[in-house]
N, C-alpha and C positions, 0 to 999 in steps of 0.2 A: 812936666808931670813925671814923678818916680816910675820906672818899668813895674813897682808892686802897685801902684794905683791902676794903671791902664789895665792890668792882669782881675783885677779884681772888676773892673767896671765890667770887663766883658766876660768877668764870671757870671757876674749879675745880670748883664743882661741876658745871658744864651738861659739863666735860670729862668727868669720870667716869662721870655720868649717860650721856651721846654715847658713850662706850665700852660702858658694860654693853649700852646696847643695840643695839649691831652686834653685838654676841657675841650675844646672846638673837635677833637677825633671823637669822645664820647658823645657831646651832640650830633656827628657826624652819624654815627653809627644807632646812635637812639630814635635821630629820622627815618635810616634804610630797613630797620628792623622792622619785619610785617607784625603787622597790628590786626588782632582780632574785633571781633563785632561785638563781645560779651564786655562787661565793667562796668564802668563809673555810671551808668542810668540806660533810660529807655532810650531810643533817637531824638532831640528835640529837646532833651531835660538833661542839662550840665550839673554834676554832680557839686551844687553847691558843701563851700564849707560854711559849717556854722561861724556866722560872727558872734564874738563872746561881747556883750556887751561891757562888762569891764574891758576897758582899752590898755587899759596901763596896768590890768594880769596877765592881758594878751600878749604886751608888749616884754614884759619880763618874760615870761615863757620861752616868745619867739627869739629873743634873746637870749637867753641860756640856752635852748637851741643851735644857736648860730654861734654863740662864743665857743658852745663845744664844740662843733665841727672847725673851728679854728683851731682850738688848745690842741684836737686831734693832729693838723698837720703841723701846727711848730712842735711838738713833742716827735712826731713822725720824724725830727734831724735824726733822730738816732738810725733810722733806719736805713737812709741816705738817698734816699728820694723814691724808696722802694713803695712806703704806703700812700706817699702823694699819687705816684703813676696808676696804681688800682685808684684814689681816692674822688680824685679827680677825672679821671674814664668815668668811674661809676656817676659821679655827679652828673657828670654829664648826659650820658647814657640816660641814666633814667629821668630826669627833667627835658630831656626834646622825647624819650618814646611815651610819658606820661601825655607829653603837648599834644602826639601824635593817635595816641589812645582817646583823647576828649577830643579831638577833632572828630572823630570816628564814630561817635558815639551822637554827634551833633552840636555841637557846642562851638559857635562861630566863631570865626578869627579873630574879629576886633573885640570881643568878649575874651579869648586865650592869652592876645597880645595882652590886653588891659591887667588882665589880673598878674600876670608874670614878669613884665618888662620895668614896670615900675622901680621894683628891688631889688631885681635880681642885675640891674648894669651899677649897682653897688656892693650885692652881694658877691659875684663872680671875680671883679677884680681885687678885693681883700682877701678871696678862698685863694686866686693864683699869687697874691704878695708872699701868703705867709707859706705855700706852698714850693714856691721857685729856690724860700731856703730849705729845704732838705735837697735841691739836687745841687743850690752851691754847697752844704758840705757835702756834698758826695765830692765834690769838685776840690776839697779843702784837703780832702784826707788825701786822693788821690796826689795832688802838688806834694803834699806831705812825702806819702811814700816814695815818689819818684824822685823827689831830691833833697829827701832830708830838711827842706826849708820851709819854715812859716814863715814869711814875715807880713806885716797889715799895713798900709800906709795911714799915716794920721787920719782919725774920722770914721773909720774903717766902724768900728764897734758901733759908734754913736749915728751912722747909716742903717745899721743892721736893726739897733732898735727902736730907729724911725719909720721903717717899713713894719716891721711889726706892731708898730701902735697904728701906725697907718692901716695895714692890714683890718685889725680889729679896730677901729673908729669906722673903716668903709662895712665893714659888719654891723656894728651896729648902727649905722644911718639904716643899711638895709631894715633892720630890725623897726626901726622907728616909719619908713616909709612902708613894710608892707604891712603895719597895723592901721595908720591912718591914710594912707593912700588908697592900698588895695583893699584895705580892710572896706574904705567907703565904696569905691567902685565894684566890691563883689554886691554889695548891698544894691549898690543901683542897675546892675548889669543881672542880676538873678532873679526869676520871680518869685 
């Protein structure tokens, strides 16, 4: 294997790796953050959300949703891994201190799991795919300036916009699974 492939795999992966774990520090930190008593309802009553009963306005919605917060970090290359590292903190952040908030408030565990875990172990790995590339080009530019050389090994492109379709395919499943997944289990799980 050319020294520009091997360079490149372990660009990629320290990217991906560097993404899951700002996602896993903002959940980190969205756990240890104290949580008040006041929000989502009374003790006892879990702030349902409305199910729309159109499924598939639902699903467009929550999809366009989801595809923006994607276009948001592959556009983010320009910035070079700068709005992934807020993007991805925040994500995180505020999806474990919200978990933490409706625990608080009363709202059981296997009720939090149910509604959250379904699309989100499809949503999280397609937000860190497309995210891991803003910090290989941070990594692109860097090689760049420091020796004057780009060079790709074959494949190299058609890698890149395999994980972005990947990326945004694992988005949209999410999309698809928390309409008729979670969408069904908030309905069964809520009074």
């Amino acid at each position: 294997m050319p020294e520009s492939a091997r360079s490149e795999i372990r660009l990629t992966r320290f990217s991906i790796v560097l993404a899951a774990v700002l996602l896993s520090a903002g959940i980190a930190a969205g756990l240890a953050f104290p949580v008040g008593r006041a929000g989502a309802g009374a003790p006892g009553q879990p702030a349902a959300r409305p199910v729309d009963p159109d499924a598939f306005r639902l699903l467009i919605r929550i999809a366009v949703t989801n595809g923006a917060v994607g276009l948001q970090l592959l556009v983010g290359v320009v910035s070079l891994g700068v709005a992934a590292l807020v993007q991805l903190f925040l994500t995180g952040f505020s999806v474990a201190h919200l978990a933490m908030r409706a625990l608080a408030v009363g709202v059981a565990p296997n009720q939090l799991l149910a509604l959250t875990v379904p699309h989100t172990i499809f949503e999280f790995p397609g937000f860190v795919l497309l995210s891991s590339l803003q910090f290989e080009a941070a990594g692109v530019v860097y090689h760049k300036l420091r020796w004057d050389s780009l060079g790709f090994a074959a494949g190299y492109r058609r890698a890149v916009v395999r994980r972005i379709a990947l990326g945004f395919g694992l988005i949209g499943v999410a999309a698809v699974v928390e309409v008729f997944v979670t969408g069904t289990l908030a309905t069964r799980l809520t009074p």
